[in-house]
mmCIF file of the N, C-alpha and C atoms, coordinates in Angstrom:
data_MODEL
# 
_entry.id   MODEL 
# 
loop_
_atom_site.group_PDB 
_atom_site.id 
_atom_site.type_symbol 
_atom_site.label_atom_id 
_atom_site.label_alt_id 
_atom_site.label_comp_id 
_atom_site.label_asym_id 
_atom_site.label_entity_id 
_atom_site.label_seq_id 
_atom_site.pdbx_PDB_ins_code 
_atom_site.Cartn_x 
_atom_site.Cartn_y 
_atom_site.Cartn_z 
_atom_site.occupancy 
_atom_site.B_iso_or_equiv 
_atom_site.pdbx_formal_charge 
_atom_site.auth_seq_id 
_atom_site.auth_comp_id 
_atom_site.auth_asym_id 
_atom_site.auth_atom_id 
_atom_site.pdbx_PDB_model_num 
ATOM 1   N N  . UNK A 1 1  ? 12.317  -9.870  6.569   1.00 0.00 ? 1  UNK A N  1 
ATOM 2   C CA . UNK A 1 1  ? 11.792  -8.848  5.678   1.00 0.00 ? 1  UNK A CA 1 
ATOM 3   C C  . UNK A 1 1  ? 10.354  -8.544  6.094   1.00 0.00 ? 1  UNK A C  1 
ATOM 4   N N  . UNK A 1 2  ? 9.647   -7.634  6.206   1.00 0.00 ? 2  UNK A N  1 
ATOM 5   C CA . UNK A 1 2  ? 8.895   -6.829  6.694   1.00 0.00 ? 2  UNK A CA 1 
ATOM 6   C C  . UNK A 1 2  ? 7.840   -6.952  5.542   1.00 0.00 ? 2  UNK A C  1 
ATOM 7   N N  . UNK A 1 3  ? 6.181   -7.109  5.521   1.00 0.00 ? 3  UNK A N  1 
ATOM 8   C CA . UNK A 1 3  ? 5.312   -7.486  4.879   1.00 0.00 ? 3  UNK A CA 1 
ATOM 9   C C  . UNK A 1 3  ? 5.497   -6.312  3.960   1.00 0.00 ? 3  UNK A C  1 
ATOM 10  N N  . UNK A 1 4  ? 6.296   -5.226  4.319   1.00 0.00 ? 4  UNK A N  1 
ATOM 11  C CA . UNK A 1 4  ? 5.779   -3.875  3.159   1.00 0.00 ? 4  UNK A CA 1 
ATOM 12  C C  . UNK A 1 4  ? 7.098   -3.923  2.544   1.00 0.00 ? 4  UNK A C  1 
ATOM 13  N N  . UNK A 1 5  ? 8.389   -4.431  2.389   1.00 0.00 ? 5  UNK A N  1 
ATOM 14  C CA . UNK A 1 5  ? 9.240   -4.547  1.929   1.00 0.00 ? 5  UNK A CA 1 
ATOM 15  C C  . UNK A 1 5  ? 8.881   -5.672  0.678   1.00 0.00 ? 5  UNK A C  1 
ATOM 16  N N  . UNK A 1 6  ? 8.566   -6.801  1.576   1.00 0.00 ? 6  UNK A N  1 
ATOM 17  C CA . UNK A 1 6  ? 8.525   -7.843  0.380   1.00 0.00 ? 6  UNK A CA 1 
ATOM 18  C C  . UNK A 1 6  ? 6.930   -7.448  -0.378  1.00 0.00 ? 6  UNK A C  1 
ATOM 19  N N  . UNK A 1 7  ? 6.148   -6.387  -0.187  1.00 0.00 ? 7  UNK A N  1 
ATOM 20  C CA . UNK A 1 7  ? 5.286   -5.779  -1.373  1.00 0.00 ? 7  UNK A CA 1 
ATOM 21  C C  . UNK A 1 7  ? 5.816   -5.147  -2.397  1.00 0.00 ? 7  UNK A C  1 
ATOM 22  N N  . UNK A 1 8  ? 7.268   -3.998  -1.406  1.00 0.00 ? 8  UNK A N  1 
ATOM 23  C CA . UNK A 1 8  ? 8.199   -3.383  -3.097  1.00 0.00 ? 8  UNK A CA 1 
ATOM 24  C C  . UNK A 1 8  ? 8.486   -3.794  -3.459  1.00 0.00 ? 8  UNK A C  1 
ATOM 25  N N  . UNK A 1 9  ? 9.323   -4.965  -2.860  1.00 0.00 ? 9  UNK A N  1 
ATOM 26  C CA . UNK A 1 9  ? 9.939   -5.897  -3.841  1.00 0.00 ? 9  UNK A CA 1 
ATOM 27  C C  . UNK A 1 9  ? 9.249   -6.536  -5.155  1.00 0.00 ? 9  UNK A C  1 
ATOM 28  N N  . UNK A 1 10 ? 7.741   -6.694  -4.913  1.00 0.00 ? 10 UNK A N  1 
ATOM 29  C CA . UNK A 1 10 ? 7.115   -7.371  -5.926  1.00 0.00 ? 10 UNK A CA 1 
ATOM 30  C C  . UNK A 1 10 ? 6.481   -6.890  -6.900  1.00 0.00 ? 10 UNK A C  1 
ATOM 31  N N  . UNK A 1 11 ? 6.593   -5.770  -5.969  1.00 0.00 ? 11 UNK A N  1 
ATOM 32  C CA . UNK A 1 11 ? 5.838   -4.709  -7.132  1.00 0.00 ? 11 UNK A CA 1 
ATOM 33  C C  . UNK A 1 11 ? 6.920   -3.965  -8.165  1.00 0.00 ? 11 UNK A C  1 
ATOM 34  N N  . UNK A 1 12 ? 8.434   -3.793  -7.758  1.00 0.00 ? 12 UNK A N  1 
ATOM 35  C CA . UNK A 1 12 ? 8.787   -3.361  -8.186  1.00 0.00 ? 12 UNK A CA 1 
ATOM 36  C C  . UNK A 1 12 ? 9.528   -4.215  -9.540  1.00 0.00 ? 12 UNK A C  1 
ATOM 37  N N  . UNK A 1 13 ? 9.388   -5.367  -9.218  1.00 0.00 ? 13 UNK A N  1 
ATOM 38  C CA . UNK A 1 13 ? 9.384   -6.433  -10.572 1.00 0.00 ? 13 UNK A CA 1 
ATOM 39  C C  . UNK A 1 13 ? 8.460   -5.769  -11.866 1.00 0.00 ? 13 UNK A C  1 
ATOM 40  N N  . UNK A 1 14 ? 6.811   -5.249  -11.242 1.00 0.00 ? 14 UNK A N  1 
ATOM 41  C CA . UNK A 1 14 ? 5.882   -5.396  -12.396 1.00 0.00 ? 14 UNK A CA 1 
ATOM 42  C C  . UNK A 1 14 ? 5.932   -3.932  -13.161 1.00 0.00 ? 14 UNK A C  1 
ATOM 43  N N  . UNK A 1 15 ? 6.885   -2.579  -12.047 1.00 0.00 ? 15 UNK A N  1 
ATOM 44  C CA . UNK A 1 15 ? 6.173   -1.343  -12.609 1.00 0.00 ? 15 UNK A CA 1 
ATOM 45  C C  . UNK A 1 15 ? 7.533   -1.245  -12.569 1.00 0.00 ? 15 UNK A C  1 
ATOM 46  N N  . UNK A 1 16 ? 7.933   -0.202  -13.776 1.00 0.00 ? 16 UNK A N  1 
ATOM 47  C CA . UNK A 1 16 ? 9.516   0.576   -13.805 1.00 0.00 ? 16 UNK A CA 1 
ATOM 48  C C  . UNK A 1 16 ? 9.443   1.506   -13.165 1.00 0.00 ? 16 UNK A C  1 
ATOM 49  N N  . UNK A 1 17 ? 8.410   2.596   -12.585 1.00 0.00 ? 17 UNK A N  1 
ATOM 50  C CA . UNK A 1 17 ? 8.430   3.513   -11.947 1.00 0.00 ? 17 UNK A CA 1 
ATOM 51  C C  . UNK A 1 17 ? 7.926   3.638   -10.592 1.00 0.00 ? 17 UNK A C  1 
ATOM 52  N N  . UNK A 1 18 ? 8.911   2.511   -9.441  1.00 0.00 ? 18 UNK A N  1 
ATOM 53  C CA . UNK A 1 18 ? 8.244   2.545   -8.084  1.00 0.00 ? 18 UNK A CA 1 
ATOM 54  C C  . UNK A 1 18 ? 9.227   3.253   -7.092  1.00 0.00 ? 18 UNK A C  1 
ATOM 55  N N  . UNK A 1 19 ? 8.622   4.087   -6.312  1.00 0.00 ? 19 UNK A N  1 
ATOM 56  C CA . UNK A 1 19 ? 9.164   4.706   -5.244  1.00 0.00 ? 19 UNK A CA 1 
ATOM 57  C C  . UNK A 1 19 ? 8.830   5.236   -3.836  1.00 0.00 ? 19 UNK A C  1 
ATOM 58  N N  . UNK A 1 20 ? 9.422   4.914   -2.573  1.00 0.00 ? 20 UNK A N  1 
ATOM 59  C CA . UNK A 1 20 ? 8.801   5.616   -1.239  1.00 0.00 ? 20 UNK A CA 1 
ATOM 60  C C  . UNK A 1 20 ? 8.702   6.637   -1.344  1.00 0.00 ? 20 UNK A C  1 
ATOM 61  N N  . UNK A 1 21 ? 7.936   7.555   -1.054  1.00 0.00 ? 21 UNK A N  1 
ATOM 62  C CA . UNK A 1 21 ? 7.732   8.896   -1.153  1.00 0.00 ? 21 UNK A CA 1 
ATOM 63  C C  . UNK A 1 21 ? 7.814   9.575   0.668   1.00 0.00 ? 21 UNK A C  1 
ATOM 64  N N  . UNK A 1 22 ? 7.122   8.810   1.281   1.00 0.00 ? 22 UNK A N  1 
ATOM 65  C CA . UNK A 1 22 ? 6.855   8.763   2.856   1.00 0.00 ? 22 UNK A CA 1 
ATOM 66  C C  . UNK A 1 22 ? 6.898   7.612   3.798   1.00 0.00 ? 22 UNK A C  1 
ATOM 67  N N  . UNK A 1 23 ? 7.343   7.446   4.689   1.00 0.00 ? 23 UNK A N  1 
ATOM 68  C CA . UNK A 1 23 ? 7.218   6.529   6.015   1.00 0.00 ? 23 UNK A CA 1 
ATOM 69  C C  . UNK A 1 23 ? 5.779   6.439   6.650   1.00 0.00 ? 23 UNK A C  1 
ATOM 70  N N  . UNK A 1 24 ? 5.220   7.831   7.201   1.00 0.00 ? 24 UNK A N  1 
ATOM 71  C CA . UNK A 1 24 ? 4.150   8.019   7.747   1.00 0.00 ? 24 UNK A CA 1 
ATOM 72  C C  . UNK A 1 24 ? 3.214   8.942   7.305   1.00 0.00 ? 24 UNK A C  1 
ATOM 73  N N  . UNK A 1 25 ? 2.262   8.954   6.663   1.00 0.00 ? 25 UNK A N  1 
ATOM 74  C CA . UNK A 1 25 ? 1.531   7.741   5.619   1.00 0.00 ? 25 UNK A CA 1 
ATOM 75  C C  . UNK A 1 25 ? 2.606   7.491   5.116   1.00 0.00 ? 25 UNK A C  1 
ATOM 76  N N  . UNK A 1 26 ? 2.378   5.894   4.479   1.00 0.00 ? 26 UNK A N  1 
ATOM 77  C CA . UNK A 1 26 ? 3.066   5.206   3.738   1.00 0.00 ? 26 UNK A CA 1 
ATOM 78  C C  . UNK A 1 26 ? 2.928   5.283   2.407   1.00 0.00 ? 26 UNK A C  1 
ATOM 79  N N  . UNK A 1 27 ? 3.702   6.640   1.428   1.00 0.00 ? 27 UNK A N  1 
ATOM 80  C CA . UNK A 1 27 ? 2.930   6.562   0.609   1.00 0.00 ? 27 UNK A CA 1 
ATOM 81  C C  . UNK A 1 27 ? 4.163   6.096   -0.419  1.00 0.00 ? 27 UNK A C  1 
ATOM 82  N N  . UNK A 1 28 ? 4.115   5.436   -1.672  1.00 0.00 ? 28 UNK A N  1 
ATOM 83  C CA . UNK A 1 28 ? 4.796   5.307   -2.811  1.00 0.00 ? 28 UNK A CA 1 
ATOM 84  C C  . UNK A 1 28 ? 4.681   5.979   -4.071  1.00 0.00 ? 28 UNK A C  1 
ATOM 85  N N  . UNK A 1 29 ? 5.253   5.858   -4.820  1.00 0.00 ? 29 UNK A N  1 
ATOM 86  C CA . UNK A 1 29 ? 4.756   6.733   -6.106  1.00 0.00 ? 29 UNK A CA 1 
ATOM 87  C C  . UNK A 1 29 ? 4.881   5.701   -6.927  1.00 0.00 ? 29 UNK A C  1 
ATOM 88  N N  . UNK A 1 30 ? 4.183   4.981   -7.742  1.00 0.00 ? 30 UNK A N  1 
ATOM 89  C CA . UNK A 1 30 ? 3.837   3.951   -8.653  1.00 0.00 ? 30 UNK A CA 1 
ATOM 90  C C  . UNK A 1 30 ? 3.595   4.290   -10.051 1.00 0.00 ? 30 UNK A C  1 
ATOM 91  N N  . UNK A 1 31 ? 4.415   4.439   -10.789 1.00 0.00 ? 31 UNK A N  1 
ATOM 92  C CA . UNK A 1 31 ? 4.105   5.095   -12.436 1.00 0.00 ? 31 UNK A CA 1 
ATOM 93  C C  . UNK A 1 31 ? 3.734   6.771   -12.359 1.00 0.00 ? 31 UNK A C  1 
ATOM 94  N N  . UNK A 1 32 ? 4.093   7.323   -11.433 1.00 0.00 ? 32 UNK A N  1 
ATOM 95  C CA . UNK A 1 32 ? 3.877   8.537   -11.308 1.00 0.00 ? 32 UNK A CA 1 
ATOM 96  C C  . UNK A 1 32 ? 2.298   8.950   -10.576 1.00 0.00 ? 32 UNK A C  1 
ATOM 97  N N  . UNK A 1 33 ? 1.533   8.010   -9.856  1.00 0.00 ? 33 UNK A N  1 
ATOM 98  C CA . UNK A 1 33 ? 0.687   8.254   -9.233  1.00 0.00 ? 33 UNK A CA 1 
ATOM 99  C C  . UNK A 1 33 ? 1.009   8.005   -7.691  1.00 0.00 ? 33 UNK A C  1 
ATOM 100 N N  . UNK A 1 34 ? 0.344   9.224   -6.627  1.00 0.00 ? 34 UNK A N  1 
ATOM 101 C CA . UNK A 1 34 ? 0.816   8.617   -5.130  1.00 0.00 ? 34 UNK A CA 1 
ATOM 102 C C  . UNK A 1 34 ? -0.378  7.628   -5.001  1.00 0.00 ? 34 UNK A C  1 
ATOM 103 N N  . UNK A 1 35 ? 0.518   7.166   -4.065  1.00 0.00 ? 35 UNK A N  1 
ATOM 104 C CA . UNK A 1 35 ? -0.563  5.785   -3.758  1.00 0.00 ? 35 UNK A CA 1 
ATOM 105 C C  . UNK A 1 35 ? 0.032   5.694   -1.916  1.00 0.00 ? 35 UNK A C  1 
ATOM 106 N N  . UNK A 1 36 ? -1.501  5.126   -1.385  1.00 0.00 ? 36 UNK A N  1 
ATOM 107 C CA . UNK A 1 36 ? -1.238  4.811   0.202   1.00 0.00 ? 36 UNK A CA 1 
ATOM 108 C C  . UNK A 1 36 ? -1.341  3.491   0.137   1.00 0.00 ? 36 UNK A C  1 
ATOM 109 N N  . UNK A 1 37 ? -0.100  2.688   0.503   1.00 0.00 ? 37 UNK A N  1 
ATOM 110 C CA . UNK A 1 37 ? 0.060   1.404   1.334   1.00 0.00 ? 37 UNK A CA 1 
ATOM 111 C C  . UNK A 1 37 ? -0.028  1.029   2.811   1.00 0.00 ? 37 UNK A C  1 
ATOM 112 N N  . UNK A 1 38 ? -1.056  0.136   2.576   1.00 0.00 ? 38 UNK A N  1 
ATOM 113 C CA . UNK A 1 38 ? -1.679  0.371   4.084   1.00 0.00 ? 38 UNK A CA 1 
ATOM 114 C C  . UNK A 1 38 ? -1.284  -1.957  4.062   1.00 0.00 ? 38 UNK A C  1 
ATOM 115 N N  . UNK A 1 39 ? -0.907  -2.397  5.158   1.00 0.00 ? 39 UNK A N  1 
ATOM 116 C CA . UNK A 1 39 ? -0.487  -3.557  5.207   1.00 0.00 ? 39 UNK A CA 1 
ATOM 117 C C  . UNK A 1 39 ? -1.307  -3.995  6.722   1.00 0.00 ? 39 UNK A C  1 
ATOM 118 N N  . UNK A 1 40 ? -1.477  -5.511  6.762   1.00 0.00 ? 40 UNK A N  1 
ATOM 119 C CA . UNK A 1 40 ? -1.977  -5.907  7.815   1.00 0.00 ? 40 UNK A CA 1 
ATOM 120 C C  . UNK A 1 40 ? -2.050  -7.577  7.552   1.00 0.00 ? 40 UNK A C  1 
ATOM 121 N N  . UNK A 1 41 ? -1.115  -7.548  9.497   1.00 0.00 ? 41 UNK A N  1 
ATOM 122 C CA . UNK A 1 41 ? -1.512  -9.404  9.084   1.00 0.00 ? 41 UNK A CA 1 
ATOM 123 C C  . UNK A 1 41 ? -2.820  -9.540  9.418   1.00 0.00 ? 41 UNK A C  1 
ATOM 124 N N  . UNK A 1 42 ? -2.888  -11.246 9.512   1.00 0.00 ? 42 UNK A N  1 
ATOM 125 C CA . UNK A 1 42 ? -4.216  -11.781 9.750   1.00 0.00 ? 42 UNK A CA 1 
ATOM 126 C C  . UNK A 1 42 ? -4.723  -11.868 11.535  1.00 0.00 ? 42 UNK A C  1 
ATOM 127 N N  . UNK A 1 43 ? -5.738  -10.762 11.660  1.00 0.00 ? 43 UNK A N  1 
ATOM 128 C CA . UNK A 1 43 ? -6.496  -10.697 12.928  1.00 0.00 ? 43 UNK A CA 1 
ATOM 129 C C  . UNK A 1 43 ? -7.138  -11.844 13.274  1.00 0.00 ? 43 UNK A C  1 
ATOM 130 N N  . UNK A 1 44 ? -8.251  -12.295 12.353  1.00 0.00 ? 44 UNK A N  1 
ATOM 131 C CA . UNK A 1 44 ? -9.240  -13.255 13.148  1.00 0.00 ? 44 UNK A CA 1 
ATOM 132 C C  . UNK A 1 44 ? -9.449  -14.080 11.974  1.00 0.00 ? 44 UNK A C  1 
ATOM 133 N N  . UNK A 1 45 ? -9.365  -15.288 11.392  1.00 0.00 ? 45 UNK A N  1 
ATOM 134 C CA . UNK A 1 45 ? -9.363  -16.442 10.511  1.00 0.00 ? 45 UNK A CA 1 
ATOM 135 C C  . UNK A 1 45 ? -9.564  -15.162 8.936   1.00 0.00 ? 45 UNK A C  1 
ATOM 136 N N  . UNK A 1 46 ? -10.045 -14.933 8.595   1.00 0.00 ? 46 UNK A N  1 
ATOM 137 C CA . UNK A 1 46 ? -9.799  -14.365 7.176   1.00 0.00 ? 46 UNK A CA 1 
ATOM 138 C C  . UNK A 1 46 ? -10.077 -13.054 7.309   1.00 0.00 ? 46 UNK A C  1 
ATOM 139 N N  . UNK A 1 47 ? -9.998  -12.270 8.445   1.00 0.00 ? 47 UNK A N  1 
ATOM 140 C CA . UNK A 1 47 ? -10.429 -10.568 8.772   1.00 0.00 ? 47 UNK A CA 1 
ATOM 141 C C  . UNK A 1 47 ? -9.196  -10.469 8.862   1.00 0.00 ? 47 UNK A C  1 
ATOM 142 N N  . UNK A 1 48 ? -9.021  -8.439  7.876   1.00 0.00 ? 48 UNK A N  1 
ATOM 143 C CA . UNK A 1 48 ? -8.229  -8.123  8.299   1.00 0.00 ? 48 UNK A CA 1 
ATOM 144 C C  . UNK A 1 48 ? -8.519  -6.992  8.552   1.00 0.00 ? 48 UNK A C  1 
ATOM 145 N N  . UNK A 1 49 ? -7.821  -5.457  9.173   1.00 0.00 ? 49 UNK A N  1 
ATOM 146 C CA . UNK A 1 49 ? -8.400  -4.356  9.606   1.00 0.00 ? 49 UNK A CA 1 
ATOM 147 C C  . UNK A 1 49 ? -7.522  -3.358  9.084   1.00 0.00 ? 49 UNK A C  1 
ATOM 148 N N  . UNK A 1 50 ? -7.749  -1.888  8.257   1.00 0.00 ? 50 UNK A N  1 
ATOM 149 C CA . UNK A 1 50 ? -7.522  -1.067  8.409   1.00 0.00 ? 50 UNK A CA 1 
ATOM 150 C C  . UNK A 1 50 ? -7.545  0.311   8.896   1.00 0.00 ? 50 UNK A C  1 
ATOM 151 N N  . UNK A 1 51 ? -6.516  1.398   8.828   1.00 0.00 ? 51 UNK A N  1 
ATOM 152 C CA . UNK A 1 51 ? -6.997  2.259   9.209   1.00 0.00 ? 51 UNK A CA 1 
ATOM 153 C C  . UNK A 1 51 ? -7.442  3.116   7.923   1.00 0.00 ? 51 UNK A C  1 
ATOM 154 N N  . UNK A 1 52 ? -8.657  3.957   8.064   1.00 0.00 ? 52 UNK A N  1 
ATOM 155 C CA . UNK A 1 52 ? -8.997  4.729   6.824   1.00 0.00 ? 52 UNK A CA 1 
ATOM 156 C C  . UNK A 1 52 ? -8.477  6.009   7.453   1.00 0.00 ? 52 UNK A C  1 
ATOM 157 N N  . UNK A 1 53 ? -8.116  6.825   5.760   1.00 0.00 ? 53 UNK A N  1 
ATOM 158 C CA . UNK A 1 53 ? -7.377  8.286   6.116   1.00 0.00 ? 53 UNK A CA 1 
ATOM 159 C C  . UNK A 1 53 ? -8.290  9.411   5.160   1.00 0.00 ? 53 UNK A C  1 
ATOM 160 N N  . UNK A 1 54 ? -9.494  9.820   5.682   1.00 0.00 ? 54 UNK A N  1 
ATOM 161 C CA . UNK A 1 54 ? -9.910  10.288  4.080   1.00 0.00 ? 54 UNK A CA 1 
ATOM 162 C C  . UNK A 1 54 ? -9.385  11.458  3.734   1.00 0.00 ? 54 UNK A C  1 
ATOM 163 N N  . UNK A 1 55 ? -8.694  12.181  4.657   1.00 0.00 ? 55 UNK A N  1 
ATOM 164 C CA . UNK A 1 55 ? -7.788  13.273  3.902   1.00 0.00 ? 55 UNK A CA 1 
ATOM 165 C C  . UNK A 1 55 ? -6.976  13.484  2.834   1.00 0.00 ? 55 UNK A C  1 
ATOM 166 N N  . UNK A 1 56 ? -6.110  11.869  2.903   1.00 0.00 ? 56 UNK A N  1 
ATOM 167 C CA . UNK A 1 56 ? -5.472  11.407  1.559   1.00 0.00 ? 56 UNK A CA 1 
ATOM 168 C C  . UNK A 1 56 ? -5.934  11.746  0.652   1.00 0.00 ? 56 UNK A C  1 
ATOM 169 N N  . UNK A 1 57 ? -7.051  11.060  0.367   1.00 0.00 ? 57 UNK A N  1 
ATOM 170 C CA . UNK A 1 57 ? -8.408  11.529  -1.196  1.00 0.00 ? 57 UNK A CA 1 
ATOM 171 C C  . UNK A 1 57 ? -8.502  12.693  -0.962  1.00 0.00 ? 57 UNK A C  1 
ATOM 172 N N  . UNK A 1 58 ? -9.276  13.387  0.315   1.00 0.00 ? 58 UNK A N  1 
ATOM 173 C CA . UNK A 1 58 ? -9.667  14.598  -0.071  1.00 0.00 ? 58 UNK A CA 1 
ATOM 174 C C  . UNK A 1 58 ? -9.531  15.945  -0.227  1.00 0.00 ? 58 UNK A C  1 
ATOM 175 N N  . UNK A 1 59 ? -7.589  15.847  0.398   1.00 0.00 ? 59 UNK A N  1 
ATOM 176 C CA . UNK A 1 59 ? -6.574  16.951  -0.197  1.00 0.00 ? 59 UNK A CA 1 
ATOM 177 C C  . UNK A 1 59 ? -5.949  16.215  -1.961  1.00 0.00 ? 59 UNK A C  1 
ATOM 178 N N  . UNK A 1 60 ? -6.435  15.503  -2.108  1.00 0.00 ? 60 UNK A N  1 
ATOM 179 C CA . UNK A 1 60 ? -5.653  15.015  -3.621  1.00 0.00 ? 60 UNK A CA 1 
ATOM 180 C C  . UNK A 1 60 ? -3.832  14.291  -2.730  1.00 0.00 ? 60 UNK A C  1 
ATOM 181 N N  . UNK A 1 61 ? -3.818  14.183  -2.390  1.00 0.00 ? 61 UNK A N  1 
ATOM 182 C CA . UNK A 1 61 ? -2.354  13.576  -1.753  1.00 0.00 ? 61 UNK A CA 1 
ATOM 183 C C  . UNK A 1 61 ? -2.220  11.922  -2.452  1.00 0.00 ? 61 UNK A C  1 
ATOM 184 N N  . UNK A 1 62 ? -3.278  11.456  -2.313  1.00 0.00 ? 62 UNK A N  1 
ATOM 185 C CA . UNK A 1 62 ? -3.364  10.334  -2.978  1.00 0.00 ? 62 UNK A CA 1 
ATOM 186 C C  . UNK A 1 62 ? -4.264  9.590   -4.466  1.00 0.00 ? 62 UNK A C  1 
ATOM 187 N N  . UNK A 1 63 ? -3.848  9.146   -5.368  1.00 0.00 ? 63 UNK A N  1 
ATOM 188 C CA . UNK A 1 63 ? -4.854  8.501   -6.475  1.00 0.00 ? 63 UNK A CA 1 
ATOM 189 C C  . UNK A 1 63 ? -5.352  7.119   -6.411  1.00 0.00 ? 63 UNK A C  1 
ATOM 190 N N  . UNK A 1 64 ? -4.607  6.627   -5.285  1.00 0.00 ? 64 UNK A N  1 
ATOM 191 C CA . UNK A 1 64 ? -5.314  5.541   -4.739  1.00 0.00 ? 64 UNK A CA 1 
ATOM 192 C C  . UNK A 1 64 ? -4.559  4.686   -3.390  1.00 0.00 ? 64 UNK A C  1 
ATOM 193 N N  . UNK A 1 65 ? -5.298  3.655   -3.079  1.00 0.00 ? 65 UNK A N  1 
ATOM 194 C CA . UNK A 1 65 ? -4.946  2.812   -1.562  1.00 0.00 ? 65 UNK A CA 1 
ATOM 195 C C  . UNK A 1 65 ? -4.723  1.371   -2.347  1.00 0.00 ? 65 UNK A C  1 
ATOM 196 N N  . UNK A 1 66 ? -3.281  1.236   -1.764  1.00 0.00 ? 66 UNK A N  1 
ATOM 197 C CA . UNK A 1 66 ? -3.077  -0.626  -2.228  1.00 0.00 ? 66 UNK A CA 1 
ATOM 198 C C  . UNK A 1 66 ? -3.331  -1.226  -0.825  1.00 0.00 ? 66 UNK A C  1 
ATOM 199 N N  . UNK A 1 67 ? -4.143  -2.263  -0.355  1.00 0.00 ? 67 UNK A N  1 
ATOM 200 C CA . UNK A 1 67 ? -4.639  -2.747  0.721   1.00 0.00 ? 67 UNK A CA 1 
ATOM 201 C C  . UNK A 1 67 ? -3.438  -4.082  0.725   1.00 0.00 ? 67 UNK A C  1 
ATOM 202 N N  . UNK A 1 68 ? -2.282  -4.929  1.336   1.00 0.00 ? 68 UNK A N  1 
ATOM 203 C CA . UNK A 1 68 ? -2.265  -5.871  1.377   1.00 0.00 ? 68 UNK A CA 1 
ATOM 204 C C  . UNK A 1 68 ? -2.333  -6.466  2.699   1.00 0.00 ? 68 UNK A C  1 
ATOM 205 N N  . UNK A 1 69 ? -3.155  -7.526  2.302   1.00 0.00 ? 69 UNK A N  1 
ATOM 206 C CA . UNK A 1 69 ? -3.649  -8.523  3.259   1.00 0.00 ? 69 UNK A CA 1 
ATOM 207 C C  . UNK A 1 69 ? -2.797  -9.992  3.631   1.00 0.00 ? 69 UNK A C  1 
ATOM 208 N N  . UNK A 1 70 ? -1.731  -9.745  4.638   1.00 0.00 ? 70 UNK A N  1 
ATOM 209 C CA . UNK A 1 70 ? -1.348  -10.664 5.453   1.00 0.00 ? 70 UNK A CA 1 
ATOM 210 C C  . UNK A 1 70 ? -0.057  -11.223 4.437   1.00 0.00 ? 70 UNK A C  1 
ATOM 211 N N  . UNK A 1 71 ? 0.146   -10.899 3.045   1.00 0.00 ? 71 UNK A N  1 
ATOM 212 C CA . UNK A 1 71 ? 0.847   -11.684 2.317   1.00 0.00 ? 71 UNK A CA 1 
ATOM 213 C C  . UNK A 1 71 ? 1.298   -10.869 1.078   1.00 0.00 ? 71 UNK A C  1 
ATOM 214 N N  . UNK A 1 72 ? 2.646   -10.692 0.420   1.00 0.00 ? 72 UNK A N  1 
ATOM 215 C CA . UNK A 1 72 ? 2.561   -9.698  -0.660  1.00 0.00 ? 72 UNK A CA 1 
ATOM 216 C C  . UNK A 1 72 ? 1.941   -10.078 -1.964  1.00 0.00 ? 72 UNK A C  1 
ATOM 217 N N  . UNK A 1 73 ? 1.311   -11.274 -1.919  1.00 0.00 ? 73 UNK A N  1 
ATOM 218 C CA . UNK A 1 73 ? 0.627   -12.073 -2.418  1.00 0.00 ? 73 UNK A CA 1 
ATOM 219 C C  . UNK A 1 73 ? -0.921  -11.591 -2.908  1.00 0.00 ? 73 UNK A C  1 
ATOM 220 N N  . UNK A 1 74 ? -1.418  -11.014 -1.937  1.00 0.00 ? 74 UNK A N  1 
ATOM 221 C CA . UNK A 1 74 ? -2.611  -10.534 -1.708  1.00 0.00 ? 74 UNK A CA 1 
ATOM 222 C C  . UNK A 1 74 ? -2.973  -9.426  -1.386  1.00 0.00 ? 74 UNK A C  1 
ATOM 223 N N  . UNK A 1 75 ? -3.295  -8.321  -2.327  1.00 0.00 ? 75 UNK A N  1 
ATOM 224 C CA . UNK A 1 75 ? -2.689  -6.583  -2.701  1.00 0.00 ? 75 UNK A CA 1 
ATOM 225 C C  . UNK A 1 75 ? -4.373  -6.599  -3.605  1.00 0.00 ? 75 UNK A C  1 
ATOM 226 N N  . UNK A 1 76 ? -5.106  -5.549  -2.713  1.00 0.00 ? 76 UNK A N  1 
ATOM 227 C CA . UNK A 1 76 ? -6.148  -4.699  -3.256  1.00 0.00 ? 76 UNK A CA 1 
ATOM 228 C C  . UNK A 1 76 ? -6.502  -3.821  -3.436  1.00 0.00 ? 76 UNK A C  1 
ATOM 229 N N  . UNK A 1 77 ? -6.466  -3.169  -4.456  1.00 0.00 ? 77 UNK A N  1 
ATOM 230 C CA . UNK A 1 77 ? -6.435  -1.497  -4.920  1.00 0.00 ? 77 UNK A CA 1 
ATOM 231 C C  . UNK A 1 77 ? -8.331  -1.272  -4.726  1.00 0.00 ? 77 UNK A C  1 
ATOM 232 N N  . UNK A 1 78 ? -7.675  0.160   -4.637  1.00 0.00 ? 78 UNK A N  1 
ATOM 233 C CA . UNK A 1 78 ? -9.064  1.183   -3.920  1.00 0.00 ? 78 UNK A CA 1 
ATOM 234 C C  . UNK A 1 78 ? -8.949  2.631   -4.397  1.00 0.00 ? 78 UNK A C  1 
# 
């Protein structure tokens, strides 16, 4: 299972309204807000790296970025 699979999976325990919306951006729809899932394992002992998209924000495409880091465990909104 794939680090962004086992994130729906967990997320979709906590929210009744989760859904893929896109592959590339990765976006979901979470209670009726889009959201960009952006995933990454671990680079260098506790770094991890993304890519930033600011078009997302600044066409409105997105209401926010879930960051998870290396684990579906470890999910940071932005």
């Amino acid at each position: 299972m794939t680090l962004s699979d086992s994130t729906f999976a967990r997320l979709n325990k906590h929210f009744s309204k989760i859904r893929k919306k896109s592959k590339s951006p990765k976006i979901w729809i979470i209670d009726d807000f889009n959201c960009n899932v952006r995933t990454a394992s671990r680079k260098s002992r506790n770094k991890f790296w993304f890519d930033v998209t600011p078009s997302l924000y600044e066409n409105n495409q997105v209401k926010f970025f879930l960051y998870v880091c290396g684990s579906s465990e470890v999910i940071y909104i932005s």
